[in-house]
ZADO-1210 file (C-alpha; in nm, 4 decimals, padded with zeros to 6 digits):
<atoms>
<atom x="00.9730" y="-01.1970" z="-01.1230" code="UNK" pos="1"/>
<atom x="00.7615" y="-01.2318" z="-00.8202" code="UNK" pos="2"/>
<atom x="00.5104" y="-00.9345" z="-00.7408" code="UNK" pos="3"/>
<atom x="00.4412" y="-00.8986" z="-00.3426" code="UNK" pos="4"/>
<atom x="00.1554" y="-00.6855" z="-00.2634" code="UNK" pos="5"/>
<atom x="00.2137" y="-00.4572" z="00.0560" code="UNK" pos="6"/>
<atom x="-00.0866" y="-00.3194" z="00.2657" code="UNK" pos="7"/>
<atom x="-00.2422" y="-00.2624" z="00.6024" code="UNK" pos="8"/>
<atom x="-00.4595" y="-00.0246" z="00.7772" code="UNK" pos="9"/>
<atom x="-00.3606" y="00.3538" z="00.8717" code="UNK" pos="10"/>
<atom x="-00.1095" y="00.3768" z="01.0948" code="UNK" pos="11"/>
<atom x="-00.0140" y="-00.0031" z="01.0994" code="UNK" pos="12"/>
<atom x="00.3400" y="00.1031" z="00.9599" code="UNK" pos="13"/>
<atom x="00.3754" y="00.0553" z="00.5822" code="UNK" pos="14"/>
<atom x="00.5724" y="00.3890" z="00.5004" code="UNK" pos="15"/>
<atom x="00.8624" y="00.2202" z="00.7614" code="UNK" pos="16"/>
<atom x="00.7768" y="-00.1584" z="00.5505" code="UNK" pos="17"/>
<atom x="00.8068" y="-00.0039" z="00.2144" code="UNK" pos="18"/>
<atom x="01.0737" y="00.1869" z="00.3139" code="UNK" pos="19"/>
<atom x="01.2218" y="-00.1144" z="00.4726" code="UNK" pos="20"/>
<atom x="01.2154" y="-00.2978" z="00.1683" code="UNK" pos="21"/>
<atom x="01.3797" y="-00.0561" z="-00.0657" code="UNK" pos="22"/>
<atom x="01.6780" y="-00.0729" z="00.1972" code="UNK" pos="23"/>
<atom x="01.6973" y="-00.4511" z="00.1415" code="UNK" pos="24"/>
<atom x="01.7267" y="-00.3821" z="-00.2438" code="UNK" pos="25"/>
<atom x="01.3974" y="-00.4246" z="-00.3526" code="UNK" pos="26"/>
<atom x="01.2439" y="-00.2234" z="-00.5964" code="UNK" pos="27"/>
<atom x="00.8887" y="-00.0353" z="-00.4705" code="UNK" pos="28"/>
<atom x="00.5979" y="00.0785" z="-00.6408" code="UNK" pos="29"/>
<atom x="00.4397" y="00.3118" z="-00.4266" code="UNK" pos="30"/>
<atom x="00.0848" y="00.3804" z="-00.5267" code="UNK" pos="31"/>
<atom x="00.0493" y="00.7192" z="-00.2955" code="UNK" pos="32"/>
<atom x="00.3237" y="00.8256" z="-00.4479" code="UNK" pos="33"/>
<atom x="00.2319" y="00.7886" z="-00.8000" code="UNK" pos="34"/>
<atom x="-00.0807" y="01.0302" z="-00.6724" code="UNK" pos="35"/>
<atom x="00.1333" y="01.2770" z="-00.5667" code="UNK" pos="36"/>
<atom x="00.3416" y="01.3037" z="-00.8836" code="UNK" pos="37"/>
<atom x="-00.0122" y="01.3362" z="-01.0890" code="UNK" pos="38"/>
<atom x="-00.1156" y="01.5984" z="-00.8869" code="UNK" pos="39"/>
<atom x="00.1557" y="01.7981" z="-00.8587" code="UNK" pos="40"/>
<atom x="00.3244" y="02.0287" z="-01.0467" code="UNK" pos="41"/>
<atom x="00.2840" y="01.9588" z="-01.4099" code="UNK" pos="42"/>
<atom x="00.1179" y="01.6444" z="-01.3192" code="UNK" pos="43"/>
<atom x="-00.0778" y="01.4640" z="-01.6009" code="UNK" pos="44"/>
<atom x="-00.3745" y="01.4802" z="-01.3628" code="UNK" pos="45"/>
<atom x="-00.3904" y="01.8735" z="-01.3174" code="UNK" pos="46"/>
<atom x="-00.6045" y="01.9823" z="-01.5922" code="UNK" pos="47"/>
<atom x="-00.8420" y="01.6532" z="-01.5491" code="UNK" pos="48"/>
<atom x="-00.9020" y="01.7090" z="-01.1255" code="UNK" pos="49"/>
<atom x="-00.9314" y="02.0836" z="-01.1702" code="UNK" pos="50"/>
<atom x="-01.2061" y="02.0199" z="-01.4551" code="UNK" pos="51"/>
<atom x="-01.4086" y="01.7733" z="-01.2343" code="UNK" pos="52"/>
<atom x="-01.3082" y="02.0076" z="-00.9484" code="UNK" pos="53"/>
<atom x="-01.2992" y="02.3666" z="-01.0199" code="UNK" pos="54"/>
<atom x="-01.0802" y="02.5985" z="-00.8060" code="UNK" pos="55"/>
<atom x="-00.8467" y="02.3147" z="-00.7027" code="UNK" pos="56"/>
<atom x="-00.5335" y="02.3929" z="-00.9164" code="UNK" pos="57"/>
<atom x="-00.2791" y="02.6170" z="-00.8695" code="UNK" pos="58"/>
<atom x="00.1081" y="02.6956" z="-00.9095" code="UNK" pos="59"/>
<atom x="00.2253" y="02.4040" z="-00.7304" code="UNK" pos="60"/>
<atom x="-00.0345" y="02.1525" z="-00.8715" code="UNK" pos="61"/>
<atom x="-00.3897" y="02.0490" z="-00.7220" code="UNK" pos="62"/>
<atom x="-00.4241" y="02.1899" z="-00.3742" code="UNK" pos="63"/>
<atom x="-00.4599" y="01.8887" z="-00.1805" code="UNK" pos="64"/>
<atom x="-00.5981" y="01.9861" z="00.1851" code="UNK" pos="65"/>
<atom x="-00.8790" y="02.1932" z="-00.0371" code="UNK" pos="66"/>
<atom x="-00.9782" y="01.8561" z="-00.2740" code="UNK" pos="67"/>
<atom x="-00.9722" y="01.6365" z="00.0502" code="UNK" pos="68"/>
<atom x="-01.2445" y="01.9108" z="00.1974" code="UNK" pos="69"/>
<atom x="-01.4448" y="01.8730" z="-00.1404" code="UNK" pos="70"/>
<atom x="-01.4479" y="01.4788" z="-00.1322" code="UNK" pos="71"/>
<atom x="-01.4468" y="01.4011" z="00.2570" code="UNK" pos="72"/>
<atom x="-01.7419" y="01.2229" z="00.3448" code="UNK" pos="73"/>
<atom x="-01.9114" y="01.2330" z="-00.0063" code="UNK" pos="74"/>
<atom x="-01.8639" y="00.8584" z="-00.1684" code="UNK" pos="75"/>
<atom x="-02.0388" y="00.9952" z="-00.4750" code="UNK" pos="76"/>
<atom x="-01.7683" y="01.2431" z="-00.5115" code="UNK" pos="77"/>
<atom x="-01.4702" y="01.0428" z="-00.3664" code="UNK" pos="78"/>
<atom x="-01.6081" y="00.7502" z="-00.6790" code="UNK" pos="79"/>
<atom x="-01.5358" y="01.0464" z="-00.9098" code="UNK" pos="80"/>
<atom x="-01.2103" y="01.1220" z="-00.8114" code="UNK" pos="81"/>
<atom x="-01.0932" y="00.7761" z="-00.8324" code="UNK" pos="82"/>
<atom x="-01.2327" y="00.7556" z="-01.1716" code="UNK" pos="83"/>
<atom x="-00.9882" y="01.0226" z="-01.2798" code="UNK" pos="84"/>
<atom x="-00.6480" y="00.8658" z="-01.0723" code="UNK" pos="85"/>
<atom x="-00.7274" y="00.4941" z="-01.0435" code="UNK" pos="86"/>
<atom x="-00.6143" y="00.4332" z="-01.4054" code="UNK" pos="87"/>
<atom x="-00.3354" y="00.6417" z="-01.3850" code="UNK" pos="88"/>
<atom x="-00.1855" y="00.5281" z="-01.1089" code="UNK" pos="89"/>
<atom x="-00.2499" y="00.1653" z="-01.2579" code="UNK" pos="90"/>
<atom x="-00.0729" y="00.2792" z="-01.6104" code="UNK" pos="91"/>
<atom x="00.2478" y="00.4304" z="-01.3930" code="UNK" pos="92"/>
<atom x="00.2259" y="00.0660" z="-01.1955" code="UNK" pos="93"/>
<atom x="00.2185" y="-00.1090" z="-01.5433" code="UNK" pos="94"/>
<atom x="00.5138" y="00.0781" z="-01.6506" code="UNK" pos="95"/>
<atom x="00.6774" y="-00.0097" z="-01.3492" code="UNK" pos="96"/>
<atom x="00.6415" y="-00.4012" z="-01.3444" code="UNK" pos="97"/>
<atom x="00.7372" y="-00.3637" z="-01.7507" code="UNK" pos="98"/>
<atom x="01.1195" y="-00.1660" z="-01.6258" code="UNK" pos="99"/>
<atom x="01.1487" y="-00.4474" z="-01.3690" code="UNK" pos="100"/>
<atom x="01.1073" y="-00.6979" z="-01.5905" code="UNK" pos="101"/>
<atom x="01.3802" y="-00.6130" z="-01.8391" code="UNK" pos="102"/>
<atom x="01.6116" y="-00.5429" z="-01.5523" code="UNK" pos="103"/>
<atom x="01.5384" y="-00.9310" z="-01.4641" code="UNK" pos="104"/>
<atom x="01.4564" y="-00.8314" z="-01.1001" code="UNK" pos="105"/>
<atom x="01.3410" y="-01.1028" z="-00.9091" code="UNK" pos="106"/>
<atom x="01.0959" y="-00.9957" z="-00.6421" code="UNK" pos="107"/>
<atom x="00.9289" y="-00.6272" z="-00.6191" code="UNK" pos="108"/>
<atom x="00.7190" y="-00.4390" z="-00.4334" code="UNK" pos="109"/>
<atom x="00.3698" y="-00.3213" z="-00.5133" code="UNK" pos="110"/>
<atom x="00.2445" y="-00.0545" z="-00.1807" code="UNK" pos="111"/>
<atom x="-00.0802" y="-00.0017" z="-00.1797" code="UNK" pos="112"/>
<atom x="-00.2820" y="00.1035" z="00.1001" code="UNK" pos="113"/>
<atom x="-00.6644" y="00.0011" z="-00.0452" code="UNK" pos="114"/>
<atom x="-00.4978" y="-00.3599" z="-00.1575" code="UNK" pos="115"/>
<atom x="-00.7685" y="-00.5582" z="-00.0990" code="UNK" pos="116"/>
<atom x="-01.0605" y="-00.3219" z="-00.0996" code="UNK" pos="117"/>
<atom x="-00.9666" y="-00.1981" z="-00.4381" code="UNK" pos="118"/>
<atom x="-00.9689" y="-00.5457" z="-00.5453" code="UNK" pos="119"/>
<atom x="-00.5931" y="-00.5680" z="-00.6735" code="UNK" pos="120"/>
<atom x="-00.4836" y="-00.8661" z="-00.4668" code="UNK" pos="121"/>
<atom x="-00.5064" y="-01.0410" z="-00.7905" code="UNK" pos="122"/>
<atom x="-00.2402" y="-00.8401" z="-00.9371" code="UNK" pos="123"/>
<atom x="-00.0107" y="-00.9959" z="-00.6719" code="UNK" pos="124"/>
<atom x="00.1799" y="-01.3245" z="-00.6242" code="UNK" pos="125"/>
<atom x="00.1811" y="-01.2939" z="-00.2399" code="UNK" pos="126"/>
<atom x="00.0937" y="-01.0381" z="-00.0011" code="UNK" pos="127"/>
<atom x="00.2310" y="-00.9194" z="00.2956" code="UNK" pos="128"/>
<atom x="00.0367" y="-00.7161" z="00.6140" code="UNK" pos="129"/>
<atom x="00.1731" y="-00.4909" z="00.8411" code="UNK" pos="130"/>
<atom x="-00.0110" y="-00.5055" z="01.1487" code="UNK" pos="131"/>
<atom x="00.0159" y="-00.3321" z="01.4770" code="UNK" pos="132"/>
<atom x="-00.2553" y="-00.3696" z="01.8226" code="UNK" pos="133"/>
<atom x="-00.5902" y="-00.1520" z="01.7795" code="UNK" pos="134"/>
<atom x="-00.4543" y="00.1316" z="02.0623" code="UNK" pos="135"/>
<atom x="-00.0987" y="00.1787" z="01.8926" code="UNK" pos="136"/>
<atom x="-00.2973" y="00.2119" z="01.5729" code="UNK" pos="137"/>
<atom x="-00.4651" y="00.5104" z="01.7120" code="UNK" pos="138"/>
<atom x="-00.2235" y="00.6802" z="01.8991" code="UNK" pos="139"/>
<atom x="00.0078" y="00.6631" z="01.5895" code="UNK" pos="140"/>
<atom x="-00.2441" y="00.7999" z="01.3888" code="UNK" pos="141"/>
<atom x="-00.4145" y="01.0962" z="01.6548" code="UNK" pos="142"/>
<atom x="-00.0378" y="01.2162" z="01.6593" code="UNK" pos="143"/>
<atom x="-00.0741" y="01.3235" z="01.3094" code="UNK" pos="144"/>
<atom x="-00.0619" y="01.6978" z="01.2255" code="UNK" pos="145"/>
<atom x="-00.4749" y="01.7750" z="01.1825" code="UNK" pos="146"/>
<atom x="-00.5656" y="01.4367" z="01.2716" code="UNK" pos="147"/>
<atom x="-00.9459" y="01.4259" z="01.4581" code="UNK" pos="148"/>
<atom x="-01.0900" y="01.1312" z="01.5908" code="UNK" pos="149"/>
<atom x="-01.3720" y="01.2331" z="01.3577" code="UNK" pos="150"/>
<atom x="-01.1072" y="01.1954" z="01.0585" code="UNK" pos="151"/>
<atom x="-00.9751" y="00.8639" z="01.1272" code="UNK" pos="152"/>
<atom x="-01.3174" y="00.6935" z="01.2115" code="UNK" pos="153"/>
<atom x="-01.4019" y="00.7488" z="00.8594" code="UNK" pos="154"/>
<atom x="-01.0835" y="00.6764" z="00.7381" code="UNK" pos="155"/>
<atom x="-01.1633" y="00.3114" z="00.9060" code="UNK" pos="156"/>
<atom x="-01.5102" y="00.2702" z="00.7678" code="UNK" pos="157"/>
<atom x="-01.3443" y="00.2368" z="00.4110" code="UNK" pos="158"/>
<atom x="-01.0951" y="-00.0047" z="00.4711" code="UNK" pos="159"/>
<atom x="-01.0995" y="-00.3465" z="00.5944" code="UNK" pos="160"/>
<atom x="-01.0741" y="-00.4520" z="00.9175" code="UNK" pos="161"/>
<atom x="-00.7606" y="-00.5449" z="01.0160" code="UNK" pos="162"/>
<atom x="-00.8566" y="-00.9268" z="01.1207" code="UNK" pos="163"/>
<atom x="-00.9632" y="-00.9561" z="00.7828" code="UNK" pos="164"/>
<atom x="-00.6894" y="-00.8146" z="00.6114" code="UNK" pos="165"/>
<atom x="-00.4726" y="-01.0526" z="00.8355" code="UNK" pos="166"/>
<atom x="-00.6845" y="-01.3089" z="00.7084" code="UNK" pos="167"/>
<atom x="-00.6237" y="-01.2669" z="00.3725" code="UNK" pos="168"/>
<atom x="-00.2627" y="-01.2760" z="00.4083" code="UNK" pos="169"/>
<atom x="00.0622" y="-01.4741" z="00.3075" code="UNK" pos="170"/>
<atom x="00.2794" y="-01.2875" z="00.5363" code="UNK" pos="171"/>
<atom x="00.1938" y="-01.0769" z="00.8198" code="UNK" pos="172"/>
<atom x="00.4494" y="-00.8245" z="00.9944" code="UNK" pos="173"/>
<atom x="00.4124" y="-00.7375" z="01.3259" code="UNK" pos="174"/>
<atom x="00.4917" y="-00.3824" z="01.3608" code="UNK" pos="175"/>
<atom x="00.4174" y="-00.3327" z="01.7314" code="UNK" pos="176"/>
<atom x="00.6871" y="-00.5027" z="01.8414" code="UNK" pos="177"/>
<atom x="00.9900" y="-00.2537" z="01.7200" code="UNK" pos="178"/>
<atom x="01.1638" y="-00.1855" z="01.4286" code="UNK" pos="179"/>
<atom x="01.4184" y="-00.4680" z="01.5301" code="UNK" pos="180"/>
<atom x="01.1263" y="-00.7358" z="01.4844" code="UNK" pos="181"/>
<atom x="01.0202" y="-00.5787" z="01.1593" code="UNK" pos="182"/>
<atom x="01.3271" y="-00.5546" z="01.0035" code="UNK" pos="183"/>
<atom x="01.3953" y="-00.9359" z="01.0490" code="UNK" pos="184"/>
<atom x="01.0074" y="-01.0532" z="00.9379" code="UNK" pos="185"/>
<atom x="01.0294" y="-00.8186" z="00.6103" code="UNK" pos="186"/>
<atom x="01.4154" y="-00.9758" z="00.5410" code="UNK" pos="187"/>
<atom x="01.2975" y="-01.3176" z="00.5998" code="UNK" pos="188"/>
<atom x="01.0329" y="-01.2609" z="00.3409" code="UNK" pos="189"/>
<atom x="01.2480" y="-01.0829" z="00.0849" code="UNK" pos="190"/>
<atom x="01.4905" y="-01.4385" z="00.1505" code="UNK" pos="191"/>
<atom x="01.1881" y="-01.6635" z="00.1087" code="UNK" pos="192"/>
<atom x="01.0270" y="-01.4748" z="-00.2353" code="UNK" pos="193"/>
<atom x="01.3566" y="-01.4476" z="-00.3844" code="UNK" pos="194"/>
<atom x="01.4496" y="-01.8099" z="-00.3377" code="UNK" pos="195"/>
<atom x="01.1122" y="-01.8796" z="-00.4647" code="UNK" pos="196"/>
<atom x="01.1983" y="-01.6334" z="-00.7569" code="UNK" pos="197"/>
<atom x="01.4990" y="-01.8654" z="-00.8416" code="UNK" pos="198"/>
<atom x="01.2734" y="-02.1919" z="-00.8699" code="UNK" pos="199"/>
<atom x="01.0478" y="-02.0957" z="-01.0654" code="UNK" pos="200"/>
<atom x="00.8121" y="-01.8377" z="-00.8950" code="UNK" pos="201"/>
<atom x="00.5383" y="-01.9105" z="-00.6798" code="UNK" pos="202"/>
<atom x="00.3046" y="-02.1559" z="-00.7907" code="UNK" pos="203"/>
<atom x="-00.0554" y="-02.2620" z="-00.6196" code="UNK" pos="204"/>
<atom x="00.0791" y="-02.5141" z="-00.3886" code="UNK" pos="205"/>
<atom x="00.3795" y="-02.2957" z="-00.2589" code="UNK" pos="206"/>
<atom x="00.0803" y="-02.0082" z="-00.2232" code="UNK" pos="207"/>
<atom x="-00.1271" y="-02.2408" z="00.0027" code="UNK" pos="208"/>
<atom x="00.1730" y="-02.2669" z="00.2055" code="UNK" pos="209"/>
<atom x="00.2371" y="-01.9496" z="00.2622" code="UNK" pos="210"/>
<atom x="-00.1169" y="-01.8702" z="00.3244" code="UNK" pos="211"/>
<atom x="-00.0951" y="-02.1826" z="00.5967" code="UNK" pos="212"/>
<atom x="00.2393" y="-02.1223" z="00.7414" code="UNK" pos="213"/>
<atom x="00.2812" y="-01.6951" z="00.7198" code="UNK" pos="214"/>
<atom x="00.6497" y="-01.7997" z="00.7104" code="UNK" pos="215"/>
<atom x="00.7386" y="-01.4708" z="00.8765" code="UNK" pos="216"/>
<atom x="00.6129" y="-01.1976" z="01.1253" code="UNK" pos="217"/>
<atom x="00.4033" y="-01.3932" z="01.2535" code="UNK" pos="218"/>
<atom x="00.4775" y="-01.3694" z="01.6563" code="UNK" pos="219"/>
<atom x="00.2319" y="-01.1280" z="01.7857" code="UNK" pos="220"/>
<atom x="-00.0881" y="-01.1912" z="01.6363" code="UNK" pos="221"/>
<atom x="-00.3703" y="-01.0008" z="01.8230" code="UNK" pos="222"/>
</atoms>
């Protein structure tokens, strides 16, 4: 089973890639999601968030837009946070690779926004960047119910740039040039991984190549 990692800056278009690639058949992991479910009603993370974070839990779970306020612009606190969901979210993700496994699925899909600044590349056989010019990026993002400029600058001082992210890459996905464009990158990559499923996996020669080549999406650099 070949594991491709799935990332890219705000408003680059990974919701549409993820989504994308559960449409071609492939099985996501969707790390934001896993949050969500942990936080929300019932979710094993209640009682642990509202004990590091007082006041935060109600009814429907851990009020989100009031823990956000709590840990914006604090690393300290943001650090403690994490502390509390990283592992979970990691156990859910184990659980996940360990289902897809038994069902003998050759190629899934790990989304995760802070990829490579959370260090989990490694978990990864390959990984794929959706990428979009600086000025789409924004206006995608300022369109966003509550969104301040204020708010996404310091959303962008925690993650990588995108050049670098790019960079790091085996695949990159243009996603500024329509959903048409997309759609054919992310299918030639689910063609190439699953092939590469069927020989064998995806060994360090085959990665360099990838890493040389970026097979797919790869009109459009900026």
């Amino acid at each position: 089973m070949i594991v491709l990692g799935l990332t890219g800056s705000i408003g680059m278009g990974k919701s549409t890639a993820a989504a994308t690639f559960r449409r071609l058949g492939v099985p996501v992991h969707d790390a934001d999601a896993s949050v969500h479910r942990l936080i929300g009603p019932g979710g094993a993370a209640v009682p642990l968030v509202e004990a590091a974070f007082p006041g935060t839990a109600g009814p429907a779970g851990i009020d989100r837009g009031e823990l956000g306020r709590r840990v914006f612009g604090n690393a300290a606190v943001l650090r403690r946070l994490e502390g509390i969901l990283h592992p979970m979210v990691r156990a859910d993700e184990r659980r996940f690779l360990a289902a897809m496994a038994r069902r003998r699925e050759p190629l899934v899909v790990l989304d995760i926004p802070l990829l490579f600044e959370s260090g989990s590349a490694h978990r990864c056989d390959a990984v794929v960047v959706v990428s979009a010019p600086a000025l789409l990026q924004r206006a995608r993002v300022l369109s966003r119910p509550g969104m301040t400029q204020e708010r996404l600058a310091a959303i962008l001082a925690k993650q990588m740039p995108d050049r670098e992210k790019r960079r790091r890459a085996d695949f990159i996905v243009s996603t500024g040039l329509g959903r048409r464009h997309s759609l054919q990158a992310l299918a030639q990559i689910v063609r190439i991984l699953k092939r590469r499923a069927g020989g064998g996996g995806i060994n360090r020669r085959a990665r360099s190549a990838f890493r040389r080549g970026r097979h797919a999406g790869d009109r459009g650099r900026h």
